[in-house]
N, C-alpha and C positions, 0 to 999 in steps of 0.2 A: 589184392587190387582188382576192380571191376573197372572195365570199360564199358560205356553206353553212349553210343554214334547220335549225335542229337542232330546235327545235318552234315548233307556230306553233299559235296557236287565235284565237276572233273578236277577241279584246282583248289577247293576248299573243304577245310574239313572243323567241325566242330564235335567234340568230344569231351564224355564226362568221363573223369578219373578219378575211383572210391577211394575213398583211404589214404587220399595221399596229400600234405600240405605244402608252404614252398620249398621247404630241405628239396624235395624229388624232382617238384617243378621247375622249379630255376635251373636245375641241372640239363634238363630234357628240353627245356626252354634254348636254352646255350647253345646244344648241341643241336637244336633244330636249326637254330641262325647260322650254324657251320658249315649246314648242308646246302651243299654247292644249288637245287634247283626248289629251296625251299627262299619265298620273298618276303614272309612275313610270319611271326609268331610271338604267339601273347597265350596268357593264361588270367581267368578270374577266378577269387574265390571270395569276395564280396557278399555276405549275404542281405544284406541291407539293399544293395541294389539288384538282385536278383532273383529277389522272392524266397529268401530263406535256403535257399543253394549253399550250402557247406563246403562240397564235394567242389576239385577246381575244375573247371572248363578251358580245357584248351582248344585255340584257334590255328590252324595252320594254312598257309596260302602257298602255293607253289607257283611253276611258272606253268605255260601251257604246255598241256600232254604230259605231265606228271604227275602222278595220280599221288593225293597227298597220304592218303595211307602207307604209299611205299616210302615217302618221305619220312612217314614219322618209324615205320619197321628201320630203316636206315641210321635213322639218330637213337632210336633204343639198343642198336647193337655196337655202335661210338660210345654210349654210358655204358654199357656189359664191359667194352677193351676198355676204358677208363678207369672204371673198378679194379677192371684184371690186371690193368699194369700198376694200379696203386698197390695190389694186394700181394703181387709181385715184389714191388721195391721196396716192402713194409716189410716181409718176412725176408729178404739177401738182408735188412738194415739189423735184426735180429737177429741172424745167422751169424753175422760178422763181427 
């Protein structure tokens, strides 16, 4: 996965993310809306309207004085314990 910051200001953030389609996005998408000081979030990966952009572009908006990159490090580590607890009650459903 590569990330590359394509704009960034105090309460916005846009950012490209390699390799990934909506299986990861929609997840991170989710979990962004969950976040208590995040107001808005979206993702494209349209390449017809974006000039041939594969790669999706995610948008994040926060509220003021929340800087959206702590937003988005926040909802990446909500997807890590999401994983962890499915992986969790995957292997006790196995055990048992």
């Amino acid at each position: 996965m590569e990330l590359r910051v394509i704009d960034k200001t105090d309460e916005e953030l846009r950012i490209e993310i390699g390799g990934e389609d909506h299986t990861f996005m929609n997840v991170l998408k989710g979990e962004l809306l969950q976040t208590e000081s995040v107001t808005a979030a979206t993702y494209d990966v349209n390449p017809e309207q974006s000039g041939g952009q594969t790669d999706p572009v995610l948008s994040i908006k926060t509220e003021a004085g929340v800087d959206p990159l702590d937003a988005l490090a926040e909802a990446a580590r909500g997807v890590q314990d999401t994983a962890d607890n499915f992986t969790a009650a995957y292997e006790a459903g196995i055990d048992a």
